[in-house]
C-alpha positions as CSV (number, residue, x, y, z in Angstrom):
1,X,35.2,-60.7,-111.6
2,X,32.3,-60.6,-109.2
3,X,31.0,-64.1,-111.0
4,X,34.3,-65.4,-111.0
5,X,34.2,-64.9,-107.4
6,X,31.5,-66.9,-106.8
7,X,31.7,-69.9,-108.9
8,X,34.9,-70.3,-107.2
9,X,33.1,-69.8,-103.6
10,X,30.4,-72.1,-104.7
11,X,33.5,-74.7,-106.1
12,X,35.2,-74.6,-102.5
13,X,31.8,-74.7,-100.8
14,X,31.1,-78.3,-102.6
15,X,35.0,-80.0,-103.0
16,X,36.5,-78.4,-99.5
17,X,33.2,-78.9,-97.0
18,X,35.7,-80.8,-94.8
19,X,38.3,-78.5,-94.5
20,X,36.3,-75.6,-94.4
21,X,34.7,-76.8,-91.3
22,X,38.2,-77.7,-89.6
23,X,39.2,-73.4,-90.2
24,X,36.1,-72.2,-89.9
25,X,34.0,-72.8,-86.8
26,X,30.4,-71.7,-87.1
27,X,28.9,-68.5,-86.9
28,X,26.4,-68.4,-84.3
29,X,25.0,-64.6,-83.3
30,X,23.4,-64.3,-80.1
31,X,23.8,-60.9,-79.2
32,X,25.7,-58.5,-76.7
33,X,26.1,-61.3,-73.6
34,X,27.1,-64.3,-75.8
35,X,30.2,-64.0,-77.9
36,X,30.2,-65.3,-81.9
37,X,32.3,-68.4,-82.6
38,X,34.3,-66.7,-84.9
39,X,38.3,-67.3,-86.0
40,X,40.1,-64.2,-84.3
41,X,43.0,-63.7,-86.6
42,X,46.8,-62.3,-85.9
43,X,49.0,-61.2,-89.4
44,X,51.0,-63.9,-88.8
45,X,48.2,-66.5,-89.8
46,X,47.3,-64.2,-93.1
47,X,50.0,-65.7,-95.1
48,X,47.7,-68.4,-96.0
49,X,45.5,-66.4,-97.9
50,X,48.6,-64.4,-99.8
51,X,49.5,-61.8,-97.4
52,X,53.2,-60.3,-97.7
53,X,53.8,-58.8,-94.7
54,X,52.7,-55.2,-95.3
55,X,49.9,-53.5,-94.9
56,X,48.2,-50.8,-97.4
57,X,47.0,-47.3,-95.4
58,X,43.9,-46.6,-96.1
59,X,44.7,-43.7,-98.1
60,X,46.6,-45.3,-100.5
61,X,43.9,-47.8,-101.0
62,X,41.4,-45.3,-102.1
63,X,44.4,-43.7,-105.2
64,X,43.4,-47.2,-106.6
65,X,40.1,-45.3,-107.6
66,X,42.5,-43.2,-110.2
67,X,42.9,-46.2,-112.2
68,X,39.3,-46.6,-113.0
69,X,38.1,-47.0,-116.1
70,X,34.2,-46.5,-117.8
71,X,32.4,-49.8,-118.5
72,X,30.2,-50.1,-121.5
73,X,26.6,-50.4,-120.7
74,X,27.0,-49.1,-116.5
75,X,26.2,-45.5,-115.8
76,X,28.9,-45.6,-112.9
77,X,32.0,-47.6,-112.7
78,X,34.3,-48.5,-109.8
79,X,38.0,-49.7,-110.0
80,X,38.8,-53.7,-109.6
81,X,42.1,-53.7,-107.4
82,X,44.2,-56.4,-109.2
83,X,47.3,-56.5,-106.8
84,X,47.5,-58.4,-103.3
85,X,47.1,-54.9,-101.6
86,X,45.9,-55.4,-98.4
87,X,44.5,-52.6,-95.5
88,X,43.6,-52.8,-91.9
89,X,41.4,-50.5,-89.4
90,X,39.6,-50.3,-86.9
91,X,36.0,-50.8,-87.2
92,X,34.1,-47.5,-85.9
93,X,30.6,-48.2,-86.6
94,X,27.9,-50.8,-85.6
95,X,24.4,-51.5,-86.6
96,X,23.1,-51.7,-83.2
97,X,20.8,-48.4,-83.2
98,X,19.5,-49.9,-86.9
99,X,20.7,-46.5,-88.7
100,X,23.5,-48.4,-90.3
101,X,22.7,-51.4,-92.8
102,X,24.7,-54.0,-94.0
103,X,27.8,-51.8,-93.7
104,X,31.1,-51.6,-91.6
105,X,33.4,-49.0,-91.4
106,X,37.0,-49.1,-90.8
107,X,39.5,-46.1,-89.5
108,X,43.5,-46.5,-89.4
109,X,45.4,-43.5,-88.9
110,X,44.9,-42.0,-92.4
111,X,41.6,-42.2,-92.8
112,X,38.2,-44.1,-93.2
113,X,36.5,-46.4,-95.4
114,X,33.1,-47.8,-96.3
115,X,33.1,-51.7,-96.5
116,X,29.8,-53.3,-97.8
117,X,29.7,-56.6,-96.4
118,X,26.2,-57.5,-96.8
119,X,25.2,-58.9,-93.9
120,X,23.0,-57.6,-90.9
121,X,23.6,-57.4,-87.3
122,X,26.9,-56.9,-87.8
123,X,27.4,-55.7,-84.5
124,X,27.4,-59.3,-83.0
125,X,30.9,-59.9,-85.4
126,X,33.0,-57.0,-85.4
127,X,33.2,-55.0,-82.0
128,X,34.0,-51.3,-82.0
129,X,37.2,-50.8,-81.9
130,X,38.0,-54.3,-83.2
131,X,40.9,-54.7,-86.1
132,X,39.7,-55.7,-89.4
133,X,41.8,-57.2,-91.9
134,X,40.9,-56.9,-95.6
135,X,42.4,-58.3,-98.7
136,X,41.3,-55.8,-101.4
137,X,42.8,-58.3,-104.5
138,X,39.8,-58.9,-106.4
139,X,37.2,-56.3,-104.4
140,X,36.1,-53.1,-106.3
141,X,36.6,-49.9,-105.2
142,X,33.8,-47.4,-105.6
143,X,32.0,-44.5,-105.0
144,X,28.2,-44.0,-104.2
145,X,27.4,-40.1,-104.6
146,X,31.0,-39.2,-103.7
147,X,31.7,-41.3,-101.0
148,X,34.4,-43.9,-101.3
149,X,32.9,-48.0,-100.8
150,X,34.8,-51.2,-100.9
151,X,33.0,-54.2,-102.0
152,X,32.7,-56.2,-105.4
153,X,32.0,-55.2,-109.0
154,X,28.3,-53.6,-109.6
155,X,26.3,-55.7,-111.0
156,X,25.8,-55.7,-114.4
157,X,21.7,-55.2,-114.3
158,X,19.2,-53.0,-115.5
159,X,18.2,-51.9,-112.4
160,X,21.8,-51.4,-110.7
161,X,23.4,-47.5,-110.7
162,X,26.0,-47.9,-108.2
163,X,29.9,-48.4,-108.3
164,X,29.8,-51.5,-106.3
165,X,28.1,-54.1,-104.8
166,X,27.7,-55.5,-101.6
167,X,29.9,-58.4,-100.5
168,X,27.0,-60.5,-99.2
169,X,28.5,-64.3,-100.4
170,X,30.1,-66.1,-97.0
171,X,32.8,-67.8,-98.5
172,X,34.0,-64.2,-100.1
173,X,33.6,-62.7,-97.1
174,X,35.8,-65.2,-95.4
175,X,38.9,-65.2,-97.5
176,X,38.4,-61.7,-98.0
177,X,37.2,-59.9,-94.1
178,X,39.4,-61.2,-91.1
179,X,38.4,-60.4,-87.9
180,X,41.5,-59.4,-86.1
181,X,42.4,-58.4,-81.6
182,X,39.5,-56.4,-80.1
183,X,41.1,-52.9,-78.9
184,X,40.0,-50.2,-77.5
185,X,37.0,-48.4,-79.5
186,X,38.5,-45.3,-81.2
187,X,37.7,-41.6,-79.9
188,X,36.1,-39.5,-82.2
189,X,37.9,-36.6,-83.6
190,X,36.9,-32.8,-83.1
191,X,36.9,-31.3,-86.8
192,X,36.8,-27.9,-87.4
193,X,34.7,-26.1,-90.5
194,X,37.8,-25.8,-92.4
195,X,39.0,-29.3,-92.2
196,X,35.4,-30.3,-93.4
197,X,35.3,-27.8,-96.0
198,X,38.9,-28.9,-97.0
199,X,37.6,-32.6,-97.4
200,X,34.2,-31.3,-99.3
201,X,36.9,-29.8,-102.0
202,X,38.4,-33.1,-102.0
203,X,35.6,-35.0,-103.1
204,X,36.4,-38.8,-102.8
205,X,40.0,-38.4,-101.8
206,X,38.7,-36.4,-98.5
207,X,40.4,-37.2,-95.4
208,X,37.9,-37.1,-92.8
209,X,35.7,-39.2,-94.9
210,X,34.6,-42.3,-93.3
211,X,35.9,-41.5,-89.9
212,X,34.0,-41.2,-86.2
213,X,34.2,-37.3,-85.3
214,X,32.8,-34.8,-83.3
215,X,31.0,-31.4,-85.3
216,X,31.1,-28.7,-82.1
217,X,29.1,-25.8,-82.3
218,X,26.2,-26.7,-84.9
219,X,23.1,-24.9,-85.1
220,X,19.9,-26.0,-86.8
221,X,19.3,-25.0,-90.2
222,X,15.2,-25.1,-90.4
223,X,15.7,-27.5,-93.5
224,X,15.6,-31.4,-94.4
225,X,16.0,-33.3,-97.1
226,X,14.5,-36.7,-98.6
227,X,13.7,-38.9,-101.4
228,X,10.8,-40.6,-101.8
229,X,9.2,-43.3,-104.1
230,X,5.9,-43.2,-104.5
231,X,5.6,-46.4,-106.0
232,X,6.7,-49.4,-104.2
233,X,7.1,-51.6,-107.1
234,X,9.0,-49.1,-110.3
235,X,12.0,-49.2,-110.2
236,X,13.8,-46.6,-107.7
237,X,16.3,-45.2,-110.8
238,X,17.4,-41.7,-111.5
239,X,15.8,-41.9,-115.3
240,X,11.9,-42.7,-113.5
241,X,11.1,-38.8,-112.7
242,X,7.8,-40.1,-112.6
243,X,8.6,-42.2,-109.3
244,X,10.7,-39.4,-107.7
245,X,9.6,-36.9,-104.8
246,X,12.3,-34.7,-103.5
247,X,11.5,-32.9,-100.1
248,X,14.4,-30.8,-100.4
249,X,13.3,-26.6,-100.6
250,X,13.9,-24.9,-97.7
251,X,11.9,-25.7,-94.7
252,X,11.0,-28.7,-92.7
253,X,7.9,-30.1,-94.4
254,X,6.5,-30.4,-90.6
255,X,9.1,-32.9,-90.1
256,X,10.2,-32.8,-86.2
257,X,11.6,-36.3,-86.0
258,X,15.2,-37.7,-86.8
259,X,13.6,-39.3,-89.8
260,X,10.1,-41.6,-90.2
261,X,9.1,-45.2,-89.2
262,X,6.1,-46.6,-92.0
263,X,3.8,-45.5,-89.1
264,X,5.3,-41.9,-88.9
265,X,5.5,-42.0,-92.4
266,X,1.6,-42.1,-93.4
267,X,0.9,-40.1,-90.3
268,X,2.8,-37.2,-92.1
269,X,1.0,-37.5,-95.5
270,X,-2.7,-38.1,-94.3
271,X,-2.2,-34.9,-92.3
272,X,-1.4,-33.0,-95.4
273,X,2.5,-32.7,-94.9
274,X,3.5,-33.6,-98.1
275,X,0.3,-32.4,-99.8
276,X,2.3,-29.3,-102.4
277,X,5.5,-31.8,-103.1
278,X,6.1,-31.8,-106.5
279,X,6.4,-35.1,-108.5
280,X,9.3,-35.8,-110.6
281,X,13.3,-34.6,-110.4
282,X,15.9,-32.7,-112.3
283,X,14.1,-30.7,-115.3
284,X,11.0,-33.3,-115.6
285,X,8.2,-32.2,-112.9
286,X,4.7,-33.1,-112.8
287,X,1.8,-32.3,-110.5
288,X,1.6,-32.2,-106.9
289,X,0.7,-35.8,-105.1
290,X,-2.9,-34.6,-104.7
291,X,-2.6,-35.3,-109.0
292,X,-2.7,-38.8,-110.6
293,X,-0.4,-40.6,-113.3
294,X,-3.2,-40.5,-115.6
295,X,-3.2,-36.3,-116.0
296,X,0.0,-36.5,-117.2
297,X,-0.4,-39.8,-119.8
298,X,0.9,-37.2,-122.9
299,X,4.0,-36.3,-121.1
300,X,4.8,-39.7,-119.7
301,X,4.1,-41.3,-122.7
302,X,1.9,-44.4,-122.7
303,X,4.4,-47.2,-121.7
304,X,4.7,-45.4,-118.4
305,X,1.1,-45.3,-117.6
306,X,0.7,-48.8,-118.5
307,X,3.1,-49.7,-115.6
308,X,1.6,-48.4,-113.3
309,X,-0.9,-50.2,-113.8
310,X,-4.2,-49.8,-112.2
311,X,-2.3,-47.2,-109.7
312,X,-2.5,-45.0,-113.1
313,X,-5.6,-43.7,-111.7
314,X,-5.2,-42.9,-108.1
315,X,-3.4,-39.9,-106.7
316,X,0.0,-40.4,-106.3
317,X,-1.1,-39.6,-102.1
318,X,-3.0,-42.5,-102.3
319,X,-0.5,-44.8,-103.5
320,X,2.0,-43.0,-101.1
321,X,0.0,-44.7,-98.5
322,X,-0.8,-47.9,-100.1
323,X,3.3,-48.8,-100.7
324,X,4.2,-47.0,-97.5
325,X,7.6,-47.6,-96.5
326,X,10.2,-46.2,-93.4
327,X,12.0,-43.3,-94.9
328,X,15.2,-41.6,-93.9
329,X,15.4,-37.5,-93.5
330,X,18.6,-35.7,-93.7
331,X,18.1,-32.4,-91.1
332,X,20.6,-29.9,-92.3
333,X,22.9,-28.3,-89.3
334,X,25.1,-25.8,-90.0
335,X,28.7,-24.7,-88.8
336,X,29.2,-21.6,-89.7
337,X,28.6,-21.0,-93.6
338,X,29.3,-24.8,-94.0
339,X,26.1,-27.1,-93.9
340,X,26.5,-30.3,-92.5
341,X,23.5,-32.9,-93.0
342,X,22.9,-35.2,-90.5
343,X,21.1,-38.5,-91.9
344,X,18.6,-40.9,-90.3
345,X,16.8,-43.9,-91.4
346,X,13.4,-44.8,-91.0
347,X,14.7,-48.5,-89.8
348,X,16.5,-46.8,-87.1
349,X,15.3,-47.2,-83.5
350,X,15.4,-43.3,-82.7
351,X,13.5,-42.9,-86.2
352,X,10.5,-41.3,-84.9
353,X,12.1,-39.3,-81.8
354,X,11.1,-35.7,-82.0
355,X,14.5,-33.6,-82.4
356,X,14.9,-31.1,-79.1
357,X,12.9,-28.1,-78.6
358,X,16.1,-26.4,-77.7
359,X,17.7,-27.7,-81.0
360,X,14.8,-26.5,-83.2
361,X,15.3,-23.3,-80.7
362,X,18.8,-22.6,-82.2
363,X,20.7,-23.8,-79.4
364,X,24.5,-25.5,-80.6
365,X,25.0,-29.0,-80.0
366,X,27.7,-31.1,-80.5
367,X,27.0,-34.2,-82.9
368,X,29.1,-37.6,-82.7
369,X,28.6,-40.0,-86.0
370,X,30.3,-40.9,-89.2
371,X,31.0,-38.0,-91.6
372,X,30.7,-39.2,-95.2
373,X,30.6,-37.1,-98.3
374,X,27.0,-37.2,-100.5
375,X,26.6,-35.2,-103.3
376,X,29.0,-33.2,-102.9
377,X,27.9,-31.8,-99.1
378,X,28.6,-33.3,-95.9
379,X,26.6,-35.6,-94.2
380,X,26.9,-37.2,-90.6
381,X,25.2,-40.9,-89.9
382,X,24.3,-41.0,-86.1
383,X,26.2,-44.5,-84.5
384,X,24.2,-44.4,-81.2
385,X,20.6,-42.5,-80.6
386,X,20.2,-39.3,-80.3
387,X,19.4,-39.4,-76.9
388,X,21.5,-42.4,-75.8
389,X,21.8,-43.0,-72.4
390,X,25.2,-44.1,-72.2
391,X,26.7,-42.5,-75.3
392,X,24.3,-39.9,-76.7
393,X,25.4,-38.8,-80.3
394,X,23.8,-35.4,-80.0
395,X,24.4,-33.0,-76.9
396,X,23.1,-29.7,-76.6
397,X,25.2,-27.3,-75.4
């Protein structure tokens, strides 16, 4: 469906250049004190594009996940939505800070959902608190680790392990995503342990999933978590233990920022951080990263060796610097025997702020952000900074 998609996006693009440019006025971004020239759409002018008259809650979207179905040769599989079903929220996130990427999300009244539409700065096009009109006909609902994701089929790839992919093609985009009446940005919502833990034994069908809210009352829980990939160039897959480092045992790895810029980054492993991490995930483990490819050429097996390359025979902390990348940390927080991790990205502008002293103390604080569902835990992503001036996402109580 996803190719269908876009020969026909590439057909209009080259037999309907006239009349695309009569409805669609160019997109120019300039940022927070210039507006986008961008169509602002009432339902009323949907019909065009096959709207009935009704909209789809949000909630009811996500049942079209039921009706999934396992495709040969794809590790994960999402659900094409075949009908003209057609939602609309308010969008509650931006990528202003830089923790977000390529990513919306929109809230209505029942609850939240994750739309992947591929672009960047997204915060010049769709204001919070802005309606957002989507027709899902022909998108693919999915799930990445548990949390529900609108966007098109997966790719069909080697390489590609997730339910979806991202809706990055313009012309989809814009007979798909309608920018509808700015409004006033939504408040977040105070949730309470049980109405987390309620969602966490809903899995995908969670309520709060997706939605701005406020976690009162959290307290530190001396303990991160993050992935990282060694190698810049193998592939980033779950089946390459070999290019896997979890930092994920209890503890902090001497981690005391949100997460960690490429700077940050090598500045934690050349001062011995990372230096007992374990290689590898799941039941395959290796050395430490003070060890090298090469010591372990009978359990990798030849072929795996050989793509490494020359990097075969460096420690795996060397080539940790040499492909050194920004890296997101998830700090765990806890609310009362419920953990609740609270994800940064290295590309974020508050990456390499140092958390509190007073939060690494054990005071509370009350954290604002996106509550999404990963693995089967909660997890919060941070809208604003930290420290924000204006709207701080973290305050200590």
């Amino acid at each position: 469906m996803k190719k269908i998609l876009i020969a026909l996006a590439a057909f209009a693009a080259l037999v309907s250049c006239q009349s695309l440019k009569e409805e669609w006025q160019p997109v120019f971004t300039f940022g927070d004190n210039e507006p986008a020239e961008m169509k602002i759409w009432t339902e009323g002018d949907l019909s065009k594009y096959g709207f009935a008259g009704s909209f789809t809650t949000i909630k009811e979207m996500k049942q079209q996940y039921k009706k999934k179905t396992a495709l040969e040769n794809r590790m994960t599989s999402g659900h094409t939505i075949t009908e003209n079903v057609w939602i609309k929220g308010q969008v509650v996130s931006d990528d202003k800070s830089g923790n977000l990427y390529r990513e919306i999300y929109l809230q209505d009244e029942t609850g939240g959902i994750d739309l992947k539409l591929g672009k960047s700065s997204l915060y010049s096009d769709y204001k919070l608190g802005q309606w957002v009109y989507v027709k899902c006909q022909n998108l693919c609902i999915g799930a990445y680790n548990g949390m529900p994701q609108l966007g098109l089929e997966p790719d069909n790839t080697t390489t590609n392990e997730y339910e979806t992919s991202y809706i990055d093609i313009q012309e989809i985009i814009n007979t798909h995503v309608f920018r509808g009446a700015y409004d006033s940005p939504v408040a977040p919502k105070a949730v309470s342990e049980s109405e987390i833990s309620a969602s966490i034994q809903a899995g995908f069908y969670g309520d709060l999933w997706g939605t701005l809210v406020t976690v009162k009352g959290l307290t530190y829980g001396d303990e991160i978590f993050a992935l990282l990939y060694p190698h810049g160039i193998l592939a980033h897959k779950k089946d390459n233990p070999y290019n896997r480092i979890f930092l994920s045992e209890a503890g902090t790895w001497g981690i005391d920022t949100w997460s960690m810029s490429k700077a940050k980054y090598v500045e934690y492993i050349e001062a011995g951080n990372f230096d007992k991490a374990v290689v590898g995930s799941g039941a395959t483990k290796y050395g430490d990263i003070l060890s090298k490819p090469r010591d372990y050429a009978s359990q990798m097996g030849e072929s795996v060796i050989a793509a490494f390359g020359p990097d075969a025979d460096i420690t795996y902390k060397e080539m940790m610097i040499k492909y050194a990348t920004a890296n997101y940390v998830s700090h765990y927080f806890k609310m009362g025997s419920t953990n609740v991790q609270v994800r940064s990205s290295g590309y974020a502008k508050f990456a390499d702020t140092k958390l509190d002293s007073r939060i690494l103390g054990g005071s509370k604080v009350d954290i604002t952000g996106i509550l999404t569902i990963y693995d089967g835990s909660a997890q919060m992503s941070l809208v604003t900074a930290p420290d924000d001036a204006d709207n701080p996402s973290v305050k200590i109580n």
